[in-house]
Each structure stands twice: as C-alpha cells, then as structure tokens.
N, C-alpha and C positions, 0 to 999 in steps of 0.2 A: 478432821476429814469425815470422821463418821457424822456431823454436823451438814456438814457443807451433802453428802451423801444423801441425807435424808431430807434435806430442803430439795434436791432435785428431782427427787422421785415423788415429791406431794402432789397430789390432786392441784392445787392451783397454778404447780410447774408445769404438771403436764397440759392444762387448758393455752397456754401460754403461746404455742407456735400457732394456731390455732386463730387467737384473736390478732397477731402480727400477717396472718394471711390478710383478713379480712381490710385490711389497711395501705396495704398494697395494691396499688392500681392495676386493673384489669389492663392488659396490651391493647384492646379496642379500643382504652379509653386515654387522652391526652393527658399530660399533668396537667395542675392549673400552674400559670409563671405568674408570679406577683411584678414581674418587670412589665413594663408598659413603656411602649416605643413610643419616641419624641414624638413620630407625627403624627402621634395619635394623642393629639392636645385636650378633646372634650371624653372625660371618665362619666364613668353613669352606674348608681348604686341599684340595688337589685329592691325591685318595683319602679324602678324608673321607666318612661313610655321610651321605645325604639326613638330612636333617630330617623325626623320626618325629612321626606326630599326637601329638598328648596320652593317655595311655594311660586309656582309660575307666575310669570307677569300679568295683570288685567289685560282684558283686547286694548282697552281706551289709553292703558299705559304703552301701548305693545305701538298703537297707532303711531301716536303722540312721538315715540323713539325713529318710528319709521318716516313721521312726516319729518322731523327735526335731521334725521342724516338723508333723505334724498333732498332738503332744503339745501345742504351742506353741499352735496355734491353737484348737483345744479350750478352752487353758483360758484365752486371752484372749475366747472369744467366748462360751463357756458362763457362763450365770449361776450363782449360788451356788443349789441347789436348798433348797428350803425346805418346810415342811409344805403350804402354799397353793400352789406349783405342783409338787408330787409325782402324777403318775398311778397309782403304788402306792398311794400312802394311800389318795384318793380311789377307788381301783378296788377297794380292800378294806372299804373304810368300805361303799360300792354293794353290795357283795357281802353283808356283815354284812344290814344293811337286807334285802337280797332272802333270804337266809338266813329273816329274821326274817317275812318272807310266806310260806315256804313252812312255815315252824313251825307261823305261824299257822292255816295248811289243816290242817296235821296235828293242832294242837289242837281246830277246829272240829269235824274229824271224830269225835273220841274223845269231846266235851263238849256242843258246840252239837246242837242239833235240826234236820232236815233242813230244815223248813220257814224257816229263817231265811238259807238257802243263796239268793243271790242268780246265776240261772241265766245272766243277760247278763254280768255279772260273771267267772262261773267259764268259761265258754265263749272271754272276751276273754283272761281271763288263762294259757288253754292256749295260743292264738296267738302271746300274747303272748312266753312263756317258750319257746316253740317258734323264735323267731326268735331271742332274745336267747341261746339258748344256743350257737347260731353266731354269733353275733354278738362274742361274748366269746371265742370259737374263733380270729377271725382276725384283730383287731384287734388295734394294735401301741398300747402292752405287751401281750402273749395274758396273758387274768384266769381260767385255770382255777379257779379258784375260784369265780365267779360265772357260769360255764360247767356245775359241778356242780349249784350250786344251781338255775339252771335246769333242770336235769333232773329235778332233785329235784322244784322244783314243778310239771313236766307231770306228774307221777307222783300229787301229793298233789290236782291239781285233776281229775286224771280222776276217782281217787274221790268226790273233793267230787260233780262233775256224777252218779255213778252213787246216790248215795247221792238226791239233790234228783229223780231220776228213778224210783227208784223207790219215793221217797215220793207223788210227784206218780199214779203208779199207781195204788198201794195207795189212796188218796182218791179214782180214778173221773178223774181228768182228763188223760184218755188224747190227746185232742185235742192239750194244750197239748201233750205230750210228743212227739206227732207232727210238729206244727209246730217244736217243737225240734231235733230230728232229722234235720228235711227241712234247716233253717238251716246245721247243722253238715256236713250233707253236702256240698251247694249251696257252704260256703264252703272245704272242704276239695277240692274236684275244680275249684275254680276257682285256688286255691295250687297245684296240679298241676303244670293246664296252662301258668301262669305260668313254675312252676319248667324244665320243658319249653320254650317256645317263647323266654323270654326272651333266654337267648342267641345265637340267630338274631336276633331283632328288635332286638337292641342294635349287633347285625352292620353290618345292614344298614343303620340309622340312624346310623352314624357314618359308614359309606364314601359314604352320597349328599351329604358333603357340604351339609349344610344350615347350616351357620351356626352359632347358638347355642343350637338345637335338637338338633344332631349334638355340640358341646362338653358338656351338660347328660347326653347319652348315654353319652360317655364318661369322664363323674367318678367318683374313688375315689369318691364318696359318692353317686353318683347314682341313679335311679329303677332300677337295675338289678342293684342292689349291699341287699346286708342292713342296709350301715350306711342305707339310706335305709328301707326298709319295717321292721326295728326298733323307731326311733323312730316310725313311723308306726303301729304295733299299739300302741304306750303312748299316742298322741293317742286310741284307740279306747278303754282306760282312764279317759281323763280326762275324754272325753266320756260314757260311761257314769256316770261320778262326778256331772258337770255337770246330767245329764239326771235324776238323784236326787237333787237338792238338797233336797227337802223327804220325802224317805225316812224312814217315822218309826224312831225311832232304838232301836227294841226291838230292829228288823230289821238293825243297823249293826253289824260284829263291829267289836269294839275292837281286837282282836291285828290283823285283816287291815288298816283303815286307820292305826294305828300303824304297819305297817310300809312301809306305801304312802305316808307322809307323810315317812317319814325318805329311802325310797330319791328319793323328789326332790325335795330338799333335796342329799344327798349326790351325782346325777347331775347335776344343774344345774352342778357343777364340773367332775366328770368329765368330759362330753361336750367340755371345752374344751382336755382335756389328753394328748388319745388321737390316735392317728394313722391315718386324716383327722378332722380337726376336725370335730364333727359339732353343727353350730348348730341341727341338728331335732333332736336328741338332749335339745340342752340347753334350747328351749322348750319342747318338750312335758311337762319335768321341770320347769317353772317354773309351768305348769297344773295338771299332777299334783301336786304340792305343794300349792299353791292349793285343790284340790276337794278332798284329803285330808284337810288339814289343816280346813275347815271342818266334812265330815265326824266329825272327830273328836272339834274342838271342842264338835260338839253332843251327841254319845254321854257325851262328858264331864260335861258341863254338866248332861246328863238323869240319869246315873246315881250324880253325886256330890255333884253342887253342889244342883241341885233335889231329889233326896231326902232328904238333910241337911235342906234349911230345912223339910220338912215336919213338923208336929207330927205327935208319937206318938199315936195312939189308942187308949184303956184302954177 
C-alpha cells in the first residue's frame, strides 16, 4: 500500500490527468468516424485534389445531342406527308386556278365585248386580288406564286374596269359611270383609313383588357390581320355571284367562272393547310364554289347542251 501510495502522488502521476485532457475532443469539434457509408463509394487520401464537378458537355457535343433528339422527335410525331395534306400542292393547284382568272381577264379583253364586262364583278375582284396578293406574301408556306398572279390580275381587271367604262360612255350613260366611280372612291379612302388607324386600334383593344373581345384582337387571323379581310373580299365574290343567280347567261364569261369554280374547289383545302388555319378562308371557298359552279353549269347547259338539241333551220 505504501508502494502503490507513493507511485500516486509522483510527479509523472500527477501530469497525467493533464495530458488525458489534452486528448479529448473539444465539444466544437466532431470526432473523426473511420465508418465510411456505402454510398460514399470514391475515398480520397489526404493530398488528394477535391472532387471535380462533371466536366460539361462541348457546345458541338451539346448540338450534335440536340440535333440527334429533335431528328427523333420529328420523325416519330410528323406524319407521312401525302398529296391530301401538302400545302404546296394545294397552294399551287390555288394558284394555277387563279392564274387561270387572270387569263381569263386577259382573254375577255382581246375577245369579249365590253358590254358583257360585269362592273360589280370587276370592281370586287380588284379588292379582291389586291388583298390576296399580301396575303400569299406572308403566309406560311409564302406562295409567290399566287402572289404573282394576283398582281397580274389587278393589272388585267383594271383594264377590264377601263374598257366597261368607257364603253358605258361612249353609249351616253355617264351617270351610271359617275356613280361607279364615286363607289370605288368611297371604298378605296375607306381601305386607307383602315390600313392607317388599324394598328392603333388593335393597340389599344388588346391592352384594355376585355376578355374575348381583346383575345379576338389579338389573333394571327383576326379582324386586324389580312388573313381575315382576304377571305372576307372573296365572301364579297360570292355574294355578288349569289345576287346574279338568274344572270342571263349570254352575259356569263365561261373562262372567268371556270376559273372561279376551280380556285374554290382547290382553296377549300388550302385554307386548312396554311399557317394560321384560316376556317374564313375555307367557307367562303365552299360558297364560291357553290355559286360558280352553278354559274357555270348554266353557261354550259345554254351554250352546248341546249343549242345542240335545237333543230337546224333550212
């Protein structure tokens, strides 16, 4: 005991609590754990450099991924294109047909007699081709093609109108040509101010916020846009067509409603295949068709079928 006594009162006993403090971890400070969790797969010895992010993709690889999945999605979501939903075919077929109106101006004028120039007619279809050839300007597919031919036929229907005017002259019916005149002026300074104030008022009718009066403002196809007034100068067509139902038919060019029959026929697809869909486009071409096609039917009927069955007279 006296042994045991005297070893615990030595100097190197008493250092002893002393150096067990210094060994003991401070509360701030965590232990180290020699366990290392499974998903912690990659260990790293001390000099080892951190653990670097993932090194980003090159642009050229970055492309290359981006062209390779919208290739992929392309061609699982695009259909097989076919003659029936091509907007070329269709927009060339429209264009031929309208080619084939503005021929027919050009024929009338070298062949037909002024007086058989129908003046509502020739008047609707300057409007007409006046819209349509901006219209085929910025519509997606762009149809230069049927962008020409509208040109062509403001060209061939002003003559037409000059020629019907100053036949109407020369016959003393200065009046009617007055009142013609005043029509097309009246309706050209009123397309003006349209063309003028519309953009303001298309302005300001979406930012007040009205609902589905402000939505209707602001449609690729809406009242403020070509693809809508367009097809609204071809309803003006068809109703002039409509309102001459019993036109007698000496007065009915066969080339103009030939080609008036086919182009709505051929637009009634169209209008479904263009970007924006344009559903005025494609009834108004379902009318036009309709009054053409009867139109023509009876020109037909009068000049081949009913003078055939007539007996010859000796």
């Amino acid at each position: 005991m006296m042994i045991v006594g005297r070893l615990m009162l030595s100097p190197a006993m008493r250092q002893a609590p002393a150096t067990l403090r210094l060994l003991r971890p401070s509360p701030a400070t965590k232990p180290r754990s020699a366990f290392v969790p499974k998903s912690n797969a990659s260990t790293r010895r001390f000099g080892d450099k951190a653990d670097a992010p993932p090194a980003a993709a090159s642009p050229s690889a970055a492309i290359k991924e981006g062209t390779s999945s919208a290739g992929k999605t392309t061609a699982t979501t695009d259909a097989p294109k076919t003659w029936w939903n091509s907007p070329e075919l269709w927009g060339r077929l429209g264009a031929m047909a309208g080619w084939g109106m503005s021929g027919a101006a050009i024929y009338d004028a070298m062949e037909s007699s002024p007086e058989l120039i129908s003046l509502n007619m020739t008047g609707v279809l300057l409007v007409y081709s006046s819209l349509f050839a901006r219209w085929a300007f910025v519509v997606k597919p762009q149809n230069l093609l049927l962008a020409g031919c509208h040109v062509t036929n403001v060209a061939a229907q002003a003559n037409q109108l000059r020629r019907a005017v100053e036949y109407k002259k020369e016959n003393g019916k200065d009046e009617e040509v007055n009142d013609i005149l005043m029509k097309a002026g009246a309706t050209a300074a009123a397309g003006a101010a349209c063309v003028v104030a519309g953009p303001m008022v298309q302005s300001a009718m979406v930012g007040a916020n009205l609902g589905a009066v402000s939505a209707v403002a602001a449609a690729e196809a809406g009242p403020f846009t070509v693809h809508f007034w367009a097809p609204m100068s071809k309803w003006m067509i068809s109703g002039a067509s409509f309102m001459d139902l019993n036109r007698p038919t000496d007065q009915i060019s066969l080339a103009q409603y030939t080609a008036l029959t086919f182009t709505g026929l051929f637009f009634s697809r169209y209008a479904l295949l263009v970007a924006p869909i344009n559903y005025t486009l494609c009834s108004v071409n379902v009318a036009l068709f309709g009054s053409s096609a009867w139109h023509l039917g009876r020109k037909v009927k009068a000049d081949f079928i009913d003078d055939a069955e007539k007996p010859d007279i000796l």
